[in-house]
C-alpha positions as CSV (number, residue, x, y, z in Angstrom):
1,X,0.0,0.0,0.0
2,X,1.1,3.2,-1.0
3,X,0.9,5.8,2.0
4,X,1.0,9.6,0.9
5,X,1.8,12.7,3.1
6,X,-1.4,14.1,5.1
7,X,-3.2,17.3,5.1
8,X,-1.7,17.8,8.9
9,X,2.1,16.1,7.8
10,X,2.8,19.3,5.4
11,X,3.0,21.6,7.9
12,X,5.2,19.0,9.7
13,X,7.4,18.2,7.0
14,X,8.3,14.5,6.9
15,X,7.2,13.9,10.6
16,X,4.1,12.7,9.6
17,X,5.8,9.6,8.4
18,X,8.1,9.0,11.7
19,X,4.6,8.0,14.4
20,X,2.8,4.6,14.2
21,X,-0.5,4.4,12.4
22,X,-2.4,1.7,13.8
23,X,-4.9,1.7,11.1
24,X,-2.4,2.4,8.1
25,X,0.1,-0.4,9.5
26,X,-2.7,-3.3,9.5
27,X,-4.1,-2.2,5.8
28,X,-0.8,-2.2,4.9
29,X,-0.1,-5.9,5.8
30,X,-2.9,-6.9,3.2
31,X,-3.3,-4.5,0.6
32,X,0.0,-4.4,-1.5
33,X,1.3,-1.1,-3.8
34,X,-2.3,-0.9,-6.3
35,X,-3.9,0.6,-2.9
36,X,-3.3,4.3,-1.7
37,X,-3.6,6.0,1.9
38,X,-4.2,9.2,2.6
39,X,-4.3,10.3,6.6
40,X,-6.7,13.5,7.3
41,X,-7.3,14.8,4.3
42,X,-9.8,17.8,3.1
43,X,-9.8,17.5,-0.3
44,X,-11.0,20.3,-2.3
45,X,-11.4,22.3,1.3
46,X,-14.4,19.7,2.6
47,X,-14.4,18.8,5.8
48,X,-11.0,16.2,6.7
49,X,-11.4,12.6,6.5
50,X,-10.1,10.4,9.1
51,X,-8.5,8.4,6.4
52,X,-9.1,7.5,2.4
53,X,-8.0,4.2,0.9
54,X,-8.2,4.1,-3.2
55,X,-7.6,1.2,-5.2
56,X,-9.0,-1.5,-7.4
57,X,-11.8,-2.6,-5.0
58,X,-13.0,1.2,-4.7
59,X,-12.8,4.2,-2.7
60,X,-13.5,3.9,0.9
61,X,-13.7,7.2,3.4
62,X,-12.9,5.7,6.8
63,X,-13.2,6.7,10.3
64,X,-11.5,5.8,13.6
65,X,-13.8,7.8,16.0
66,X,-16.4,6.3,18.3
67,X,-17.8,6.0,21.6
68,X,-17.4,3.2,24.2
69,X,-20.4,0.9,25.0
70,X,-22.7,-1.1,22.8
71,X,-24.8,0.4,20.6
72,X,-28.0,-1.8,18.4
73,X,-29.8,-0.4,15.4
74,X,-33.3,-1.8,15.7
75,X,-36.5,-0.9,13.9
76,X,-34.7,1.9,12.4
77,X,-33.3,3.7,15.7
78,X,-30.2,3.3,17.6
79,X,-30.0,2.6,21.4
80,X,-27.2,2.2,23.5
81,X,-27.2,-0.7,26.1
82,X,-27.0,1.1,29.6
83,X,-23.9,0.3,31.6
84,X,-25.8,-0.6,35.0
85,X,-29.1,-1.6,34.0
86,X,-28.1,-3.2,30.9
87,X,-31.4,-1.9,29.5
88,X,-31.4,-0.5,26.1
89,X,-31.8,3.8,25.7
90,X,-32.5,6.1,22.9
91,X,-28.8,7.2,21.2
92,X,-27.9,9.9,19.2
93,X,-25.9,7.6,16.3
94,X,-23.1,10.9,15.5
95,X,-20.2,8.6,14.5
96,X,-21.9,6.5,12.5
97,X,-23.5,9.6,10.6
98,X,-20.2,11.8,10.7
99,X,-18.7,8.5,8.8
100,X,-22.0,8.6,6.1
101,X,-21.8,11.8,5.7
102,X,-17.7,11.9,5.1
103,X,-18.2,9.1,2.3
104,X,-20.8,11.3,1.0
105,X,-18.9,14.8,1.0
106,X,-16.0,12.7,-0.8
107,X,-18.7,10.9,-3.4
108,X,-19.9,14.4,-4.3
109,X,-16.5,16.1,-4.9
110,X,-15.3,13.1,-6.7
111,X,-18.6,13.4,-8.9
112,X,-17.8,17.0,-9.6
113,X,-14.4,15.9,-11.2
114,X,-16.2,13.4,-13.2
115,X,-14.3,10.5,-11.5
116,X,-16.9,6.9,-10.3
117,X,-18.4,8.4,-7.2
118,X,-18.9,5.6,-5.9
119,X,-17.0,6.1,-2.3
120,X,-17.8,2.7,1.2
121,X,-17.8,4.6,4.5
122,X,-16.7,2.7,6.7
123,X,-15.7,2.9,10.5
124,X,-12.8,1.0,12.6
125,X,-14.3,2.0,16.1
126,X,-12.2,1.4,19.8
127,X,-11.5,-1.8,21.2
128,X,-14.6,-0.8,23.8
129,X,-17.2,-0.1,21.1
130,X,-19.5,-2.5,19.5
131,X,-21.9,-1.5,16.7
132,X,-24.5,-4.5,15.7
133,X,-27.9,-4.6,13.7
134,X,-31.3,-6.5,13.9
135,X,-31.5,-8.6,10.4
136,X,-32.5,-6.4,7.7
137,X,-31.1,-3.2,9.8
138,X,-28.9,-1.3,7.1
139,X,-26.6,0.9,9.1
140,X,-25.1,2.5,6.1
141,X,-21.4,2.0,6.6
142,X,-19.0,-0.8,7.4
143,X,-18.2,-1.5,10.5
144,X,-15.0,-3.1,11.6
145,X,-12.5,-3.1,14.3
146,X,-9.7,-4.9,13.0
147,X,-7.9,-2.8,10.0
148,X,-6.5,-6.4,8.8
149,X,-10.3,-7.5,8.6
150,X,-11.2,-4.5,6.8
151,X,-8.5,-5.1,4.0
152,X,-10.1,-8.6,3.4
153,X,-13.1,-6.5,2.5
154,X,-12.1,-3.4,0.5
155,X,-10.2,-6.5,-1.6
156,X,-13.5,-9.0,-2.1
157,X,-14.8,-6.8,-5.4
158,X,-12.9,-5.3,-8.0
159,X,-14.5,-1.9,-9.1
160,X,-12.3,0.5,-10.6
161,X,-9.4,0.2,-12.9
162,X,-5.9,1.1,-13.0
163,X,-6.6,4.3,-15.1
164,X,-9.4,5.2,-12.8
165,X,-7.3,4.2,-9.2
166,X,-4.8,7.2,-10.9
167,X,-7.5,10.0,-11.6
168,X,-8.3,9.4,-8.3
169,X,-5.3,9.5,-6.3
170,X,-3.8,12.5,-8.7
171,X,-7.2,14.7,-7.6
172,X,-6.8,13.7,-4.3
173,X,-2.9,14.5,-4.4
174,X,-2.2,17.3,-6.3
175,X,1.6,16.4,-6.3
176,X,1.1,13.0,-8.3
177,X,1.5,13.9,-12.0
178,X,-1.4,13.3,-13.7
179,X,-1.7,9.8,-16.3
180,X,-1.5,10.7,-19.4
181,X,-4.8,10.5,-21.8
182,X,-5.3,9.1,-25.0
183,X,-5.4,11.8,-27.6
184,X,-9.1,12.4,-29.2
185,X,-7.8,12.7,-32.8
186,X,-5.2,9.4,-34.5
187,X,-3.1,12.6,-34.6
188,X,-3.3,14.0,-31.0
C-alpha cells in the first residue's frame, strides 16, 4: 500500500511519516502497492477525513472515531445498552452519521471531477465499542474493528481500474503527475 503525506504532515514536514498508524500499518499488511492512503485529508477544502484508501476494489472514506459501550440499530433507531441496567436507551448515532456523511462529501466532490463516485464509509471504532444490527437493519457503513479485517473486505470486489485508481489519487494529491490520456484525434 502506498501511504502519501497528510493534510496535517505538510506543515510538519516529513514527521508525519516517523509516528505509528495503527490503522495504516494493519491495511498495509494486506493491501499491497495498487492501494493508496491518505491520513486527514480535506480534499477540495471539505471537511478532513479520518482516512481515504483508493484502489481496485474502490474508494472507501474511513473513520476511527467512536464511543465506548454497545450500541444496536433496531426498527430503524439506535440505542445504546446502559452500563448498569443493561437496558437498552435512545442514542444519538453521530459517529456512524459523521462517517456517512464523510463518504458522502468525498462521493460528491469526486462526482464534480467526473471520476466513479462511488465512495464505502466505513468505520474501525475502539477496542470498547461494538456497533451490531437486527437482520435487515442497514446501518449505512462498514463497520470493523480490526484494520487487517477490513483489507479482506475493501479487496473482495474489483470496481475501478488502473486508469481510474490514478485520476483518483492524482485529484486527491495534487503532487502526483497526472496519467496521461489518449489523444481524441489518431493525430493528438
Amino acid at each position: 500500500m502506498i501511504r502519501h503525506p497528510s493534510s496535517r504532515s505538510t506543515r510538519l514536514g516529513l514527521l508525519g511519516f516517523t509516528g505509528r498508524d495503527p490503522l495504516a500499518d494493519g491495511l498495509g499488511r494486506r493491501l499491497d502497492d495498487d492501494w493508496h492512503f491518505f491520513r486527514a485529508l480535506a480534499p477540495g477544502g471539505i471537511e478532513p477525513i479520518d482516512a481515504i484508501v483508493v484502489g481496485p476494489g474502490g474508494t472507501w472514506a474511513i473513520s476511527t472515531v467512536g464511543e465506548r459501550g454497545r450500541f444496536a440499530r433496531r426498527n430503524g433507531h439506535w440505542y445504546l445498552q446502559h452500563r448498569s441496567t443493561a437496558s437498552w436507551v435512545p442514542w444519538d448515532a453521530a459517529p456512524i452519521t459523521a462517517a456517512r456523511l464523510a463518504a458522502r462529501r468525498l462521493s460528491l466532490y469526486l462526482e464534480r471531477a467526473g471520476l466513479p463516485a462511488e465512495v464505502t464509509g466505513a468505520i474501525v471504532p475502539p477496542a470498547d465499542m461494538t456497533v451490531e444490527a437486527a437482520p435487515g437493519e442497514s446501518i449505512g457503513v462498514v463497520v470493523e474493528r480490526e484494520p487487517e479485517r477490513l483489507a479482506g473486505t475493501l479487496v473482495a470486489e474489483a470496481l475501478l481500474s488502473q486508469a481510474q485508481v490514478d485520476r483518483i489519487v492524482a485529484l486527491l494529491d495534487p503532487r502526483q503527475p497526472l496519467p496521461q490520456l489518449a489523444p481524441s484525434t489518431p493525430r493528438g
